[in-house]
BAFI-3210 file (N, C-alpha, C; in Angstrom, 3 decimals, decimal comma, padded with zeros to 6 digits):
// residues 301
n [1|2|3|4|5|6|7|8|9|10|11|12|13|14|15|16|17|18|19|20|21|22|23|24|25|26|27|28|29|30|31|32|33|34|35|36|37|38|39|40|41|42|43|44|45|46|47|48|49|50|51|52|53|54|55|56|57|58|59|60|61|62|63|64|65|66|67|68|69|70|71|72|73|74|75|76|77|78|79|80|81|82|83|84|85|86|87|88|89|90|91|92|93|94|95|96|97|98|99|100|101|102|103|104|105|106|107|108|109|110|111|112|113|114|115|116|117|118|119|120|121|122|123|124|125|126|127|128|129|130|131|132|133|134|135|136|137|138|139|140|141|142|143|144|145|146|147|148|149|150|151|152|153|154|155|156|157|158|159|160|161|162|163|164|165|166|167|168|169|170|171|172|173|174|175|176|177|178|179|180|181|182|183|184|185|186|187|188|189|190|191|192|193|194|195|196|197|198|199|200|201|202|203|204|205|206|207|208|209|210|211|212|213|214|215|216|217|218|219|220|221|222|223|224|225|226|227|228|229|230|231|232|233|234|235|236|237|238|239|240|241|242|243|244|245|246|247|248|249|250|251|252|253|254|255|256|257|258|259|260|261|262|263|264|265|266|267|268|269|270|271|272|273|274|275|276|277|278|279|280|281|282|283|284|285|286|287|288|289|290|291|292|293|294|295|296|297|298|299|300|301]
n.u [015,935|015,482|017,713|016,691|014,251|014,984|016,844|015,171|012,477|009,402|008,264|005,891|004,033|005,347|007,758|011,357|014,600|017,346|019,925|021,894|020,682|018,374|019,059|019,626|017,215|016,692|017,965|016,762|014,643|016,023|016,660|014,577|013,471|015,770|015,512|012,870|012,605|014,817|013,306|012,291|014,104|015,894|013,815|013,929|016,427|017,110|014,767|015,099|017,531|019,620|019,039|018,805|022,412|023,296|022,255|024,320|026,770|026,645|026,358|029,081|030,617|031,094|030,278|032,991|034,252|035,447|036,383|035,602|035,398|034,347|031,646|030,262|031,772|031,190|028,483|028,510|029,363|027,871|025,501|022,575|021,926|023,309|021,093|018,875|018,859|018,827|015,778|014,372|014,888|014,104|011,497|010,296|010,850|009,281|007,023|006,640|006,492|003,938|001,802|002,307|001,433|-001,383|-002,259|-002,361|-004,266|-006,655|-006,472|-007,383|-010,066|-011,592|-011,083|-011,952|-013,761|-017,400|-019,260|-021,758|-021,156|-017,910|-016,885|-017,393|-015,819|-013,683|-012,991|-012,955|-010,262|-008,798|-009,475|-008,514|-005,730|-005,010|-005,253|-003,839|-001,090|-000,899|-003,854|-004,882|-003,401|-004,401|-006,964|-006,570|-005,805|-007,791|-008,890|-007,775|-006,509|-004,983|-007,583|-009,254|-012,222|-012,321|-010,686|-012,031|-014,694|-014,138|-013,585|-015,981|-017,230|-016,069|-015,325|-012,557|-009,797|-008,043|-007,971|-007,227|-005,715|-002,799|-000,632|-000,302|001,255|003,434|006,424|005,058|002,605|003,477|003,296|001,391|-000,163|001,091|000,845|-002,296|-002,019|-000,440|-001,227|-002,846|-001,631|-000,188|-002,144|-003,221|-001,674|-002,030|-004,367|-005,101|-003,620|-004,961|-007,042|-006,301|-006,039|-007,019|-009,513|-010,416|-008,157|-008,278|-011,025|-010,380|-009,045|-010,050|-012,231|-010,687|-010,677|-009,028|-008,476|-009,230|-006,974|-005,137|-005,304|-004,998|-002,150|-001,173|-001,731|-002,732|-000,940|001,733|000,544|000,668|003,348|004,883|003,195|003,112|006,014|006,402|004,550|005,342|008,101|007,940|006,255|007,945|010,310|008,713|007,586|010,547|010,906|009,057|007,665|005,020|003,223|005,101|005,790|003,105|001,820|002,831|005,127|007,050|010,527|010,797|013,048|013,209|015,065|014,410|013,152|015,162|016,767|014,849|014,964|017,751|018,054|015,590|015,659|017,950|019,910|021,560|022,990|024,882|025,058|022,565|021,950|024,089|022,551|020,264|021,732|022,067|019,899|018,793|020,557|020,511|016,827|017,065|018,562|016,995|014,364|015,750|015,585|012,863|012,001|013,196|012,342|009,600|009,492|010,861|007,987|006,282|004,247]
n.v [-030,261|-027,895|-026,182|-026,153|-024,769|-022,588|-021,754|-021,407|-019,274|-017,919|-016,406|-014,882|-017,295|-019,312|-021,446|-020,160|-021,089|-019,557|-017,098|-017,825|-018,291|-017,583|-015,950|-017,498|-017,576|-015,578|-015,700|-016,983|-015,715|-013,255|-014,374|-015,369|-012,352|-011,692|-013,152|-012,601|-009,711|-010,137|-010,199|-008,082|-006,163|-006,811|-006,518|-004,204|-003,094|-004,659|-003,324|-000,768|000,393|-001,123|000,056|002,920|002,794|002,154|004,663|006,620|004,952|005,271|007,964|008,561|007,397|008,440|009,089|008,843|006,275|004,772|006,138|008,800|011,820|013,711|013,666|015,168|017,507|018,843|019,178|020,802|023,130|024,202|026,369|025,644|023,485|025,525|027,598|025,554|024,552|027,110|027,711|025,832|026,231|028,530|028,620|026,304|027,252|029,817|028,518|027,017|029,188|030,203|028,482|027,920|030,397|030,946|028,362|028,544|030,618|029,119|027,085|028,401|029,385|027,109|025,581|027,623|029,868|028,914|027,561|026,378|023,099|022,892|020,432|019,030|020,148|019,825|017,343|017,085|017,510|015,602|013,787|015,385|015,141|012,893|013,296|012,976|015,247|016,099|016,366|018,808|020,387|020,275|021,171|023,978|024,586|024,042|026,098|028,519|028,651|029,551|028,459|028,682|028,918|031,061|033,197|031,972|033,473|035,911|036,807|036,315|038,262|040,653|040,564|040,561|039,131|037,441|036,136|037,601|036,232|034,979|033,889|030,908|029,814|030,670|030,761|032,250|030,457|028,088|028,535|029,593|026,603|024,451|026,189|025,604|022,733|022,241|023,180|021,929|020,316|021,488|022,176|020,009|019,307|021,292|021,565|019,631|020,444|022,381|021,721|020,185|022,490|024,198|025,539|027,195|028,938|030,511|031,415|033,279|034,715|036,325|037,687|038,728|041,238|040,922|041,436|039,631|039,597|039,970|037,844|035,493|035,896|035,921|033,338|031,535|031,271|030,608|027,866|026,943|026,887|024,322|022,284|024,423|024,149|021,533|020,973|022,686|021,997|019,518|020,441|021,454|019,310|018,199|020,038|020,385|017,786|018,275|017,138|016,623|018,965|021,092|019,822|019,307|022,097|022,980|025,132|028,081|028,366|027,442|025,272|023,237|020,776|017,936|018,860|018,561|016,308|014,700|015,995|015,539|013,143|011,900|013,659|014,093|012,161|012,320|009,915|009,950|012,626|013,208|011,178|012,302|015,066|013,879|012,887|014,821|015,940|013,917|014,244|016,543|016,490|014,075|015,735|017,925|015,908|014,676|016,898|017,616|015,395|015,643|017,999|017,331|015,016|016,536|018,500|016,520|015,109]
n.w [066,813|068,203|066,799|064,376|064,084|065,172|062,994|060,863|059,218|058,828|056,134|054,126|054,848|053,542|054,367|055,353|055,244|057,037|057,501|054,688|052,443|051,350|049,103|047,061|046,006|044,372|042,104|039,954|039,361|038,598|036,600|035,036|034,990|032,618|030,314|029,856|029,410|027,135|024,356|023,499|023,613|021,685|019,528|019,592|018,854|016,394|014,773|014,790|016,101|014,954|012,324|012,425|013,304|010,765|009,436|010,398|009,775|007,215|006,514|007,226|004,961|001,653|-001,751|-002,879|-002,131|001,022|004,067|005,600|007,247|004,800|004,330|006,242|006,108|003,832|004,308|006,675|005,561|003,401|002,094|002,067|004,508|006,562|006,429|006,449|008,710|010,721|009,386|010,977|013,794|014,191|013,477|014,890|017,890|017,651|016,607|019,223|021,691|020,769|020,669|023,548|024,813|023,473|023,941|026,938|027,416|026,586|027,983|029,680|029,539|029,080|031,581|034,100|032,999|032,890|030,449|028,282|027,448|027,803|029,128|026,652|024,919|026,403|025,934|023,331|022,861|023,566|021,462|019,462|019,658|018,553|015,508|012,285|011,737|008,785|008,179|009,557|008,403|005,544|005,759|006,657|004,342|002,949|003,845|003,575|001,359|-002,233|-003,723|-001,871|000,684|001,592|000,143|-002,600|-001,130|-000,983|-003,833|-005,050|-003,789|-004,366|-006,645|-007,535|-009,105|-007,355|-004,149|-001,008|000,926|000,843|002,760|003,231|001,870|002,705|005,450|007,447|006,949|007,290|010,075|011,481|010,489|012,923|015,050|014,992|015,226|016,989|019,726|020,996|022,789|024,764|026,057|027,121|029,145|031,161|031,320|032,962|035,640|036,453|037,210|039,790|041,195|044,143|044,531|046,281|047,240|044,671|045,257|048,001|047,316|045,671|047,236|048,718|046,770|044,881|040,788|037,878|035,920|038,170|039,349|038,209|037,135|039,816|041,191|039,452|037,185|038,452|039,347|037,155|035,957|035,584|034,700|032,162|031,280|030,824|028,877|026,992|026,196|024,714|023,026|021,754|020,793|018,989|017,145|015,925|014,814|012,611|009,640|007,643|007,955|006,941|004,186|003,331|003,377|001,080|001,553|-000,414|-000,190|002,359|004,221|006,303|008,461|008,505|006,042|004,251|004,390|003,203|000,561|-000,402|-000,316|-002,038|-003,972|-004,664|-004,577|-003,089|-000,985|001,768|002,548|002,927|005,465|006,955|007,490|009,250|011,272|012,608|012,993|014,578|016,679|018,636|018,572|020,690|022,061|023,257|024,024|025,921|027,667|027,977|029,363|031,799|032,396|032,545|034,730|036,856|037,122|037,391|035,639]
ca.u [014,695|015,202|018,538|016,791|013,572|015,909|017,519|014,150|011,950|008,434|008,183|004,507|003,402|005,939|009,088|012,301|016,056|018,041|021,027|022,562|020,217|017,416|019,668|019,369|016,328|016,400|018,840|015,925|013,806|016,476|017,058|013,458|013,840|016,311|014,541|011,553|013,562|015,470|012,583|011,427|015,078|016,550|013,222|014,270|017,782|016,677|014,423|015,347|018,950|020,326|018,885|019,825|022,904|023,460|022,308|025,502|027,992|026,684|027,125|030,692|031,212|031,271|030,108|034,331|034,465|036,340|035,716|036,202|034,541|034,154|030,305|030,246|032,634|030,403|027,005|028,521|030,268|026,722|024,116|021,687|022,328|022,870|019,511|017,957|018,906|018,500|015,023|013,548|015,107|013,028|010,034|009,910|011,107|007,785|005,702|006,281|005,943|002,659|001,681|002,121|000,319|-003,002|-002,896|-002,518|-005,638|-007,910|-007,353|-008,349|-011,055|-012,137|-011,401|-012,392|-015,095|-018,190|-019,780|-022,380|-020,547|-016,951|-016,396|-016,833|-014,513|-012,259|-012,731|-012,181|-008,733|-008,086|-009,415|-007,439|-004,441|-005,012|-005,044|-001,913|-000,347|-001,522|-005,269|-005,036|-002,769|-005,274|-008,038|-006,134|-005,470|-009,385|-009,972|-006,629|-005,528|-005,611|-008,613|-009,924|-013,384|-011,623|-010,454|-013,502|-015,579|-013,606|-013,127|-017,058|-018,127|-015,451|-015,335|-011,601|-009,347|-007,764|-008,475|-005,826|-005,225|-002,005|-000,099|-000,186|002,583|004,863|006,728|004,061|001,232|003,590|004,079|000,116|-000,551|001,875|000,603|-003,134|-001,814|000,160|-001,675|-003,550|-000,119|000,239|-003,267|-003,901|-001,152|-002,447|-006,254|-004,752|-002,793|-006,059|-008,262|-005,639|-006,129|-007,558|-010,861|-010,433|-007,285|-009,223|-012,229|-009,646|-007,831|-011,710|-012,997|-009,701|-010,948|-008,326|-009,185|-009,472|-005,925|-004,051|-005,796|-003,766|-000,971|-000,259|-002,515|-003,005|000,071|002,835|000,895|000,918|004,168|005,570|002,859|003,711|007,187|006,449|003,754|006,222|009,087|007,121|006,172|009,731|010,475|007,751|007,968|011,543|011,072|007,697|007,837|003,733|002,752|005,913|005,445|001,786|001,492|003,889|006,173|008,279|011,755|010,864|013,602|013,751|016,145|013,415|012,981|016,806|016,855|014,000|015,434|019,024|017,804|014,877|015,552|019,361|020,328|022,974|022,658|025,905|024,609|021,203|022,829|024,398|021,735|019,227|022,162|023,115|018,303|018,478|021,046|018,992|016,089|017,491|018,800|015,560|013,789|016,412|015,622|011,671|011,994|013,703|011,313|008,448|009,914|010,251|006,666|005,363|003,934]
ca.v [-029,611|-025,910|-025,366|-025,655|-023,814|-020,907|-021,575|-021,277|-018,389|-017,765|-014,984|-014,817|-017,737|-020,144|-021,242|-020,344|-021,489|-018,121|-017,448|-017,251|-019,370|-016,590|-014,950|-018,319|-017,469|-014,641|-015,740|-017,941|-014,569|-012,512|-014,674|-015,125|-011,112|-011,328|-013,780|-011,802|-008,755|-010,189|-010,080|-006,644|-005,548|-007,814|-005,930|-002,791|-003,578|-005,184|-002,529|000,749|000,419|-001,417|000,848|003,949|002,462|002,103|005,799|006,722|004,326|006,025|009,386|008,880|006,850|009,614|008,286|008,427|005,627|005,016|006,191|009,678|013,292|014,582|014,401|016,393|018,812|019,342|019,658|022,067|023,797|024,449|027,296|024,957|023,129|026,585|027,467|024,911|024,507|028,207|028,185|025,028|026,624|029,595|027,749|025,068|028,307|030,405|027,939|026,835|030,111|030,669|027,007|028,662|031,840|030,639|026,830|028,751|031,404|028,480|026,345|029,045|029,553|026,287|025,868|028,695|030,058|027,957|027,623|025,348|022,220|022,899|019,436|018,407|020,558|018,942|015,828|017,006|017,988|014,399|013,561|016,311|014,623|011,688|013,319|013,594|016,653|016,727|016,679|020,039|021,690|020,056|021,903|025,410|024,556|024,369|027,355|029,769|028,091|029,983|028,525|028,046|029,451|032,373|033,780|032,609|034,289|037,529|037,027|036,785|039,947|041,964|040,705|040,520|037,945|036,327|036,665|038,646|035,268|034,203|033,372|029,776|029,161|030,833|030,527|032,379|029,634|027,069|028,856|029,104|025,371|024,548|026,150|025,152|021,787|021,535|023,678|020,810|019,181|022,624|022,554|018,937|019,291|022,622|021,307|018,658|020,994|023,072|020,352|019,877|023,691|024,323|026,607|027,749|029,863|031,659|032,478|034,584|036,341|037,239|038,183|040,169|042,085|041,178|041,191|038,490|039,823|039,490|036,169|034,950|036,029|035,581|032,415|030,503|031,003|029,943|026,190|026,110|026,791|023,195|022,293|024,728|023,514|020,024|020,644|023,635|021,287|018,630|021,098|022,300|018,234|017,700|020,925|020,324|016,973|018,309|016,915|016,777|020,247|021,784|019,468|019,934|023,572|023,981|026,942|028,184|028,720|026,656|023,965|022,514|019,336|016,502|018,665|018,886|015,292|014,534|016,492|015,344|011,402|011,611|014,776|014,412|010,951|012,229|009,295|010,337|013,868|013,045|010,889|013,664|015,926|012,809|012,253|016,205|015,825|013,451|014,605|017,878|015,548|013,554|016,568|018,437|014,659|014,223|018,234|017,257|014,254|016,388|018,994|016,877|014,776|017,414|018,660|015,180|014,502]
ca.w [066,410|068,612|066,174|062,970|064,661|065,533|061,758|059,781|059,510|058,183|055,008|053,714|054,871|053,622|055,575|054,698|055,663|057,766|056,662|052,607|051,582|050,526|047,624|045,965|045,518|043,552|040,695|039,070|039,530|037,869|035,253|034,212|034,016|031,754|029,838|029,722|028,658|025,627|023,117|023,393|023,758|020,638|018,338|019,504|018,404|015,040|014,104|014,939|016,161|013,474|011,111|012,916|012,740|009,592|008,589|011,102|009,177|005,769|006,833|006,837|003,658|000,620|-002,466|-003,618|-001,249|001,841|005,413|005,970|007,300|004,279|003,831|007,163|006,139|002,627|004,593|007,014|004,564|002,206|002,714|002,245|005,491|007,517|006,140|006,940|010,709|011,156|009,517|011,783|015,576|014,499|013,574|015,994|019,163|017,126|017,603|020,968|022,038|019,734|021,431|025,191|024,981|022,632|024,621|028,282|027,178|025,837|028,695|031,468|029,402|029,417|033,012|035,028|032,383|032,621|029,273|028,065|026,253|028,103|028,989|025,021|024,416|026,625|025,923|022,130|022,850|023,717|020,136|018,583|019,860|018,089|014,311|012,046|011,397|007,486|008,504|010,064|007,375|004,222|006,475|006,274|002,627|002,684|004,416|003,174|000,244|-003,043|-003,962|-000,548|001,025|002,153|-001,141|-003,292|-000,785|-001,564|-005,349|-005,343|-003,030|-004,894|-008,297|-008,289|-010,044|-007,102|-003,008|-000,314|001,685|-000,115|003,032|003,860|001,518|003,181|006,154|008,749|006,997|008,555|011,612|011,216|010,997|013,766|016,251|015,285|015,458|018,066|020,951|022,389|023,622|025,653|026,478|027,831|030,884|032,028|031,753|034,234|036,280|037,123|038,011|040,616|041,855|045,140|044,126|048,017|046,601|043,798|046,101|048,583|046,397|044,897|048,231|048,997|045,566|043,483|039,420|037,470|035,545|038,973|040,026|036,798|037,523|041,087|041,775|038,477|036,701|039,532|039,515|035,712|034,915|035,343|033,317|031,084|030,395|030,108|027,223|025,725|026,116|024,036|021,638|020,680|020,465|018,036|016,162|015,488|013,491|011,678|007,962|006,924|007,563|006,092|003,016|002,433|002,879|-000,042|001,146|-000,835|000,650|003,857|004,302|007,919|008,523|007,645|004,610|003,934|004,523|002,324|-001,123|-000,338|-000,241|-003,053|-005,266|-005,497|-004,884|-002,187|000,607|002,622|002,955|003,715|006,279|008,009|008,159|009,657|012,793|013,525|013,265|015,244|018,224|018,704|018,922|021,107|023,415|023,713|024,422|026,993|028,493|028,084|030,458|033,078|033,057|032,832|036,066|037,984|036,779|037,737|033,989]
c.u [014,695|015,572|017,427|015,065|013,839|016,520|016,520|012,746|010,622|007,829|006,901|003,983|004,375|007,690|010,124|013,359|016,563|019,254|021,301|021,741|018,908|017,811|019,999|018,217|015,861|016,998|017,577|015,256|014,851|016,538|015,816|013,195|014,278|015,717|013,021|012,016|014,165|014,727|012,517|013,258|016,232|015,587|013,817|015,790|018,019|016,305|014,309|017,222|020,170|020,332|019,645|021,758|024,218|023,222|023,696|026,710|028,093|026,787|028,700|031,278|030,625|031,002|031,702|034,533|035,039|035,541|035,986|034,867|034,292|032,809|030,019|031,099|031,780|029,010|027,098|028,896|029,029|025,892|023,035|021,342|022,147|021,449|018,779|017,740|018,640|016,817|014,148|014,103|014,073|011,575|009,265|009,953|009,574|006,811|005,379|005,560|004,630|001,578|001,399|001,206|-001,466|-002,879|-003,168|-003,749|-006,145|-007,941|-007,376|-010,003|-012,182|-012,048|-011,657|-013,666|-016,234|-019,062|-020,657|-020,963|-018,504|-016,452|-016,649|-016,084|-013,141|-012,020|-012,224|-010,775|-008,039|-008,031|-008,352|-006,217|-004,131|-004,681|-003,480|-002,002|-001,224|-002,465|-005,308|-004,391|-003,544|-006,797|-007,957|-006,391|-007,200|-010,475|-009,435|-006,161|-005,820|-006,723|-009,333|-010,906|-012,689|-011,342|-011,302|-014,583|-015,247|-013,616|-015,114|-017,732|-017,183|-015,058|-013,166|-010,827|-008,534|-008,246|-007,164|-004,956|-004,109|-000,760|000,165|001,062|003,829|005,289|005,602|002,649|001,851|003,650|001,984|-000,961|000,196|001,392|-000,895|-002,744|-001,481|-000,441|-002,315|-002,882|-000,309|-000,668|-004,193|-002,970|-001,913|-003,751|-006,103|-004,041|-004,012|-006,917|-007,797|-005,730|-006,983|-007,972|-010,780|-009,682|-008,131|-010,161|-011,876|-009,482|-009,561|-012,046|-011,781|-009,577|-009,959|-009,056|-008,874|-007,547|-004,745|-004,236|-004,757|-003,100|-000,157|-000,764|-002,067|-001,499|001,523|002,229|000,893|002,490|005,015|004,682|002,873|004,983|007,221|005,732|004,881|007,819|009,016|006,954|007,092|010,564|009,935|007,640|009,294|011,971|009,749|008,179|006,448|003,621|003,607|005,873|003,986|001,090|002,236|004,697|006,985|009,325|011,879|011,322|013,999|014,600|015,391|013,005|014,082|016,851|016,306|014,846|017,065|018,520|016,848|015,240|017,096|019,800|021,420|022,877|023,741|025,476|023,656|021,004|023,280|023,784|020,346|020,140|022,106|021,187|018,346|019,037|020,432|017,631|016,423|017,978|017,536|014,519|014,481|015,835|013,996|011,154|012,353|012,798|009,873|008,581|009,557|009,129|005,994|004,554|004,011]
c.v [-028,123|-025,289|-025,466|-025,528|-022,361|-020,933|-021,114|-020,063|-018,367|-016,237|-015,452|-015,928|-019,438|-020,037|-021,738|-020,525|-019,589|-018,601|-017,119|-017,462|-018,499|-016,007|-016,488|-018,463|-016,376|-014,444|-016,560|-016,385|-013,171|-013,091|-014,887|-013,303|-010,693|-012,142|-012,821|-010,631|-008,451|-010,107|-008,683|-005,898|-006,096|-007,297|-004,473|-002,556|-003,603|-003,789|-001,049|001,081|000,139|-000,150|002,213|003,951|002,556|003,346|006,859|006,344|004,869|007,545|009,499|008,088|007,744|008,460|007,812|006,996|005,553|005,393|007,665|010,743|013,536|015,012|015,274|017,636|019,599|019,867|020,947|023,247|024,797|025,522|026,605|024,383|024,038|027,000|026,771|024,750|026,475|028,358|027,304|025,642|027,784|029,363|026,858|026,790|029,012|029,687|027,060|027,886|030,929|029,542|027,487|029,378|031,037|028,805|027,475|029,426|030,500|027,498|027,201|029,057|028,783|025,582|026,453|029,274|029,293|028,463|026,395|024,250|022,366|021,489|018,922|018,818|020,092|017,833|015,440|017,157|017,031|013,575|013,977|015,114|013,268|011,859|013,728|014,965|017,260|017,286|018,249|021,174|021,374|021,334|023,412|025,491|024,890|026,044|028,490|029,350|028,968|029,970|027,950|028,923|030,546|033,481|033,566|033,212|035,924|037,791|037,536|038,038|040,994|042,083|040,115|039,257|037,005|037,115|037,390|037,353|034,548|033,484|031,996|029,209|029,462|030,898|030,689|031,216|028,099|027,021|028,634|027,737|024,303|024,388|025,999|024,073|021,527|022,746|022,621|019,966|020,087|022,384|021,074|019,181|020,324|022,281|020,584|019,057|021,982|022,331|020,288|021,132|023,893|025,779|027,494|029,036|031,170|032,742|033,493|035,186|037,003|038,196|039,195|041,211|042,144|040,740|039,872|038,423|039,624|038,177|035,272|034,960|036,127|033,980|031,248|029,747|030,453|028,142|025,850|025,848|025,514|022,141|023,025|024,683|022,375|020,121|021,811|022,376|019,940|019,013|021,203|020,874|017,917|018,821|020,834|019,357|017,341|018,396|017,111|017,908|021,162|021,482|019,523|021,328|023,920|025,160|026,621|028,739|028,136|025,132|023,859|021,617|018,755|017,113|018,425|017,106|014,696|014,378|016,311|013,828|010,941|012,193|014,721|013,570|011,389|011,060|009,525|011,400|014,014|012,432|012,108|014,512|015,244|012,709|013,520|016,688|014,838|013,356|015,817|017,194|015,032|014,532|017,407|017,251|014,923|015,559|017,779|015,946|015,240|017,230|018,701|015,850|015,873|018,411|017,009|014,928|013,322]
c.w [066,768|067,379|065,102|062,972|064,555|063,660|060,807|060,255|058,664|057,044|054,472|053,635|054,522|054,489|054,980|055,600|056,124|057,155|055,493|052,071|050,808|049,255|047,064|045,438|044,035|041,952|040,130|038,858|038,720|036,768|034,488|034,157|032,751|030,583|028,786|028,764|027,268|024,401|022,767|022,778|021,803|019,322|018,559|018,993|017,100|013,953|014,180|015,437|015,344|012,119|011,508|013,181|011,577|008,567|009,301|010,316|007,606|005,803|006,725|005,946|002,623|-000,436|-003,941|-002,948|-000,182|002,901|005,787|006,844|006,393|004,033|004,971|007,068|004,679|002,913|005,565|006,665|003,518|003,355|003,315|003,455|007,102|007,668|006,575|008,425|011,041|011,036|010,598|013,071|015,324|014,419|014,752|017,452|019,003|017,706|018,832|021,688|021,673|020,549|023,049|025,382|024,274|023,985|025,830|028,359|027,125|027,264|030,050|031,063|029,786|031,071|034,069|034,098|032,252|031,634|028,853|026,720|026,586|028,354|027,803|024,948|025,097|026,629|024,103|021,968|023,015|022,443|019,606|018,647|018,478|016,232|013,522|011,559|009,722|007,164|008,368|009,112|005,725|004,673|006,334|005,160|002,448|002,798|003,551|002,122|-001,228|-003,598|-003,017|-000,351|000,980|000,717|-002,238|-002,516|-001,143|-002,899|-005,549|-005,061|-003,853|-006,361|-009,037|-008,320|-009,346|-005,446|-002,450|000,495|001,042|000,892|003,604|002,893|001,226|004,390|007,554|008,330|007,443|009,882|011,898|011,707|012,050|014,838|016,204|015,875|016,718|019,804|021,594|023,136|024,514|027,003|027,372|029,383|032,005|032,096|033,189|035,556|036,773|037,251|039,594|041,533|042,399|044,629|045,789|048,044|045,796|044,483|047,328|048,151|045,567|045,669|048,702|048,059|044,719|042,140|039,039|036,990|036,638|039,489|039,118|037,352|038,972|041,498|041,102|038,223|037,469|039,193|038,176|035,034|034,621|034,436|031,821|030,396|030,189|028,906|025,841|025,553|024,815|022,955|020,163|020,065|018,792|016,563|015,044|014,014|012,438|010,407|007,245|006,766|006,692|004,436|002,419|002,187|001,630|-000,019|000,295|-000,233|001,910|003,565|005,365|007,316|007,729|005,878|003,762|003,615|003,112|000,474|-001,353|-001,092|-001,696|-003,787|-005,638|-005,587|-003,771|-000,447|001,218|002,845|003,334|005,280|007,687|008,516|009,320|011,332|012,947|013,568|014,715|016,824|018,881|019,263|020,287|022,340|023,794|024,304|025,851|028,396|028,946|029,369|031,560|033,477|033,045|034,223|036,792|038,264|037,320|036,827|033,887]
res [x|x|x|x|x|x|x|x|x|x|x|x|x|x|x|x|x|x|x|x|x|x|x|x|x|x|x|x|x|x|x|x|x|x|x|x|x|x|x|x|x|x|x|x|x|x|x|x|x|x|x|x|x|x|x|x|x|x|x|x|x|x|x|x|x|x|x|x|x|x|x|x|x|x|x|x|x|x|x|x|x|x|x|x|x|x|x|x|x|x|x|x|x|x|x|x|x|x|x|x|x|x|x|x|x|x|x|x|x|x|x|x|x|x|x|x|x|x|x|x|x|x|x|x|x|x|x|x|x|x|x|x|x|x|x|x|x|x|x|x|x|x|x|x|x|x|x|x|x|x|x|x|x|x|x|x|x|x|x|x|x|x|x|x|x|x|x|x|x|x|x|x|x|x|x|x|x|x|x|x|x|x|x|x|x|x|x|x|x|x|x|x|x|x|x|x|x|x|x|x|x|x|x|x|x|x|x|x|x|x|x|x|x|x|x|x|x|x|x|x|x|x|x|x|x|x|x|x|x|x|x|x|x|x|x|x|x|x|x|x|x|x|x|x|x|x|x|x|x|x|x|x|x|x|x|x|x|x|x|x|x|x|x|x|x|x|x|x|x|x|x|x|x|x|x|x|x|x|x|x|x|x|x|x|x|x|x|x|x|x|x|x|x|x|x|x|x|x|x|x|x]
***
């Protein structure tokens, strides 16, 4: 009775065997893990891996047949292609940086300015989030669009035959709806990142008479900036694959990837080349995602 006293031990209440005999416990407990695991892991497999995939294995079959490089040597080879990846890094880089500056202004405003109706407004920014991309660029179209308020308000006060607002369908009226769109990504971390700011700070640096312009910039801006690279990091993610706003503003001459993709796959019939431009979309993707995690980690996001 002492030995198998001294052999058995009490863990939360029930009593267990000393000794090996605990790590037989835990294989039933791993294996209903894995268990658990295999569904989720077996759809994600099914329906997005497979397929992805499969736009990988058609990228490198040419419609001569066979298995080769060549539709990657034809897409890097084309203007079209250069073009297109040159004009989305400048678009998507634009409006990050368009995204930073206008999201970091709006939310001091709204957090350090007290204004009647400031918490709607930040509780709209959680709305915002929620609408798609097209919304906000049909809305321009409403406001800037050739025959939008904007230009029949001018045709009427001046008589003449069309208004001055003609850029939304071109490159700066995507850069435009962009960064309407996408400032409230910028603008939700940094709302959350000054909530968190000790008001104790501010009211020194007041009472030691510094301005409002250095309070910014020595006080504010140091605890935003890891919120400001997780929401700019996010931005340049999301910017990168944008297909609605580019396709419903109508530019002309604006072909990102997803549009490249697009008029390869529908307008020409080329699926090996559409292909190619969808994986060399989607590793880009995929490396800015990967940068966005890191710098939202060590932001605590």
């Amino acid at each position: 009775m002492a030995d198998t006293a001294r052999n058995t031990r009490v863990v939360g209440g029930w009593s267990r065997p000393s000794g090996g005999s605990h790590r037989s416990g835990t294989a039933p407990r791993s294996s209903g893990t894995l268990l658990w695991a295999l569904p989720p892991v077996a759809a994600l497999a099914l329906f997005f891996l497979y397929p992805l995939a499969l736009v990988v294995q058609q990228s490198f079959q040419p419609d001569s047949g066979g298995t080769s490089l060549q539709p990657y040597t034809d897409v890097f080879a084309s203007d079209a292609f250069r073009h297109a990846l040159w004009t989305t890094v400048w678009l998507a880089a634009a409006s990050t940086v368009g995204c930073l500056v206008l999201g970091f202004l709006l939310a001091l405003v709204i957090a350090f300015v007290p204004f009647p109706g400031a918490k709607a407004v930040s509780r709209f920014i959680d709305v915002f989030l929620s609408f798609p991309s097209f919304l906000i660029t049909l809305s321009l179209l409403f406001i800037y669009g050739s025959v939008g308020m904007a230009n029949g308000a001018w045709t009427d006060l001046t008589g003449a035959a069309s208004g001055p607002f003609q850029f939304l369908t071109t490159p700066w009226g995507v850069l435009l709806a962009e960064v309407t769109y996408f400032t409230p990504f910028v603008m939700r971390p940094l709302l959350a990142a000054f909530s968190q700011l000790d008001t104790a700070q501010l009211e020194a640096a007041s009472s030691l008479g510094a301005r409002a312009p250095r309070i910014v910039r020595q006080v504010i801006l140091p605890e935003a900036l890891p919120a400001l690279a997780a929401g700019g990091s996010l931005v340049l993610v999301l910017c990168l694959n944008e297909f609605g706003i580019v396709l419903f503003t109508g530019a002309k001459g604006v072909t990102t990837l997803p549009m490249l993709v697009y008029s390869k796959a529908i307008l020409e019939s080329d699926y090996p080349g559409a292909c190619v431009v969808a994986v060399v979309n989607v590793l880009i993707s995929v490396g800015l995602y990967s940068l966005y995690r890191v710098v939202s980690r060590r932001a605590g996001a």
